[in-house]
C-alpha positions, 0 to 999 in steps of 0.5 A, a space after each residue: 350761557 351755553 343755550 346762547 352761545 351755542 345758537 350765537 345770538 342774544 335776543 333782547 325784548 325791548 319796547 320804543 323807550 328813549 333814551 334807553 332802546 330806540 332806532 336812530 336814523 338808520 334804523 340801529 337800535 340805539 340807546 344806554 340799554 341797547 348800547 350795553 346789551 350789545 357790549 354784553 353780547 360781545 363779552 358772551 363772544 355772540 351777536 345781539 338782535 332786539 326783538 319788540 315785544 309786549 311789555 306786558 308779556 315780558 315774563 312768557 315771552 322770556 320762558 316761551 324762548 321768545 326772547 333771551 333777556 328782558 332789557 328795556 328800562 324794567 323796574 324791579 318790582 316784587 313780581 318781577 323779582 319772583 318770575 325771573 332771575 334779575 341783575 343787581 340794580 344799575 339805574 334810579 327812576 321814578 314814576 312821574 305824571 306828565 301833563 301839558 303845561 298849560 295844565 300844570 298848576 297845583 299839581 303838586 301831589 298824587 291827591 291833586 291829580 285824583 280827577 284827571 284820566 290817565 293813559 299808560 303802558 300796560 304791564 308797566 311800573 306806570 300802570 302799577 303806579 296808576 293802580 296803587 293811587 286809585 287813579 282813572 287810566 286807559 292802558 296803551 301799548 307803550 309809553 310813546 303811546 301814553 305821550 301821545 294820548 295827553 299830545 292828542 288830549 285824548 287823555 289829561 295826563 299819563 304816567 312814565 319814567 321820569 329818565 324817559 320824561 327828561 329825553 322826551 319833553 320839554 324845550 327842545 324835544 317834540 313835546 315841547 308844550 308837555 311837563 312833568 309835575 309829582 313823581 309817584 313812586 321811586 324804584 331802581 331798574 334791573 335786567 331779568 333772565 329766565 329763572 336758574 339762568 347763569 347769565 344773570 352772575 355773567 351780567 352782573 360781573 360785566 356791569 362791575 368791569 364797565 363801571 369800573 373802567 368807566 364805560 358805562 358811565 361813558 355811555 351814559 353820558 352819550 345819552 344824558 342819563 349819567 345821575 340814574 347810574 348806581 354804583 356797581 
C-alpha cells in the first residue's frame, strides 16, 4: 500500500471483457470491474489508470511492476492462488461454449462438442477449460478475439465467460446470430496482488463496505451482472 501511495496511482492490468473492463464512447474505461478498481482507488486516496495487458502474461506483468493489480473477470484457479496474493472471491461464472445458432442443436455436453475447433483466449480459464476436455482449439488474444473467429467461421465454436456471453450475444447484441450451449466449468472470480502484498486485506475490507452499503450491488446492477454477486 505504501508503494501506491506513495507513487499516487494504481495501475490495473486488464484485457477488453464486457461487461467487466470496456471503453464507452469516449474511450473511459467502463465496466463492474473498472467502476470498482476506480472506487478502490479513491479509498487508497490515489487515481487509477488501466493498462491492456497480455492475459497470459498477467503474473510477470504483476511482479515486473508492470502493473499493480490483475483486475479483469480472473478465475481463481489453483495457479493463480499460488503465483499472487488474491482477494476473497466476489463474482460466480462459468465456462460456456458459444456457437452460431444455426449450429446449436445437440449440443448439450462437452462429449457433443468433441469434433468442433475451437478458438479462446490464451492463458484464460477457457483455455484451461478446452485442455481438460481434450478439445481442438487455437489460442487468440482476447476473448472478443475468440467471438470473432465463430463470427468469421474461422472457428465452429469458442470457449468464454458465460457473464461475458450474456453481454455479448444474442438478440440485441452485435452478435445476435451466436449462442451459447453447455457450460464447461463453474469457478468464482478474484482479483490478485503481488505475493506478501497488504493491499489484498485493503480490498477485501473495501468489497465488505461496498457490499454492505449497497454499492457493489448497485454497480452491478448498472451492468446487468447482479445474480454473479457473492455475498461479501
Amino acid at each position: 500500500m505504501a508503494y501506491i501511495q506513495d507513487k499516487g496511482t494504481l495501475v490495473v492490468g486488464i484485457t477488453e471483457f464486457e461487461p467487466m473492463d470496456y471503453q464507452d464512447e469516449n474511450g473511459n474505461w467502463v465496466g463492474f470491474d473498472a467502476d470498482m478498481a476506480t472506487l478502490f482507488a479513491e479509498s487508497l486516496g490515489v487515481d487509477v489508470e488501466f493498462q491492456l495487458i497480455d492475459w497470459d502474461s498477467k503474473i510477470m506483468e504483476l511482479d515486473g511492476k508492470t502493473i499493480d493489480v490483475a483486475w479483469n473477470g480472473m478465475t481463481l484457479t489453483e495457479d493463480v492462488k499460488e503465483a499472487m496474493e488474491c482477494s476473497n472471491p466476489y463474482f460466480n461464472n462459468a465456462q460456456v461454449v458459444v456457437v452460431k445458432s444455426d449450429k446449436a442443436e445437440g449440443l448439450d455436453s462437452a462429449e457433443a462438442c468433441m469434433d468442433l475447433n475451437f478458438a479462446v483466449e490464451s492463458g484464460s480459464a477457457g483455455e484451461a477449460a478446452a485442455v481438460e476436455q481434450g478439445f481442438n482449439y487455437i489460442a487468440v488474444d482476447t476473448q472478443a478475439d475468440a467471438l470473432m473467429e465463430v463470427t468469421s467461421g474461422t472457428s465452429d465454436a469458442c470457449i468464454i465467460d458465460l457473464l461475458m456471453a450474456g453481454a455479448m450475444i444474442g438478440e440485441g447484441t452485435n452478435n445476435a446470430d451466436l449462442v451459447h450451449t453447455v457450460e464447461l466449468t463453474t469457478e468464482e472470480y478474484g482479483v490478485g496482488f503481488r505475493q506478501g502484498s497488504d493491499l489484498t486485506a485493503a480490498l477485501n475490507e473495501f468489497f465488505a463496505a461496498a457490499y454492505a452499503d449497497g454499492s457493489m450491488m448497485a454497480c452491478a446492477e448498472t451492468y446487468g451482472v447482479q445474480d454473479a454477486v457473492i455475498a461479501q
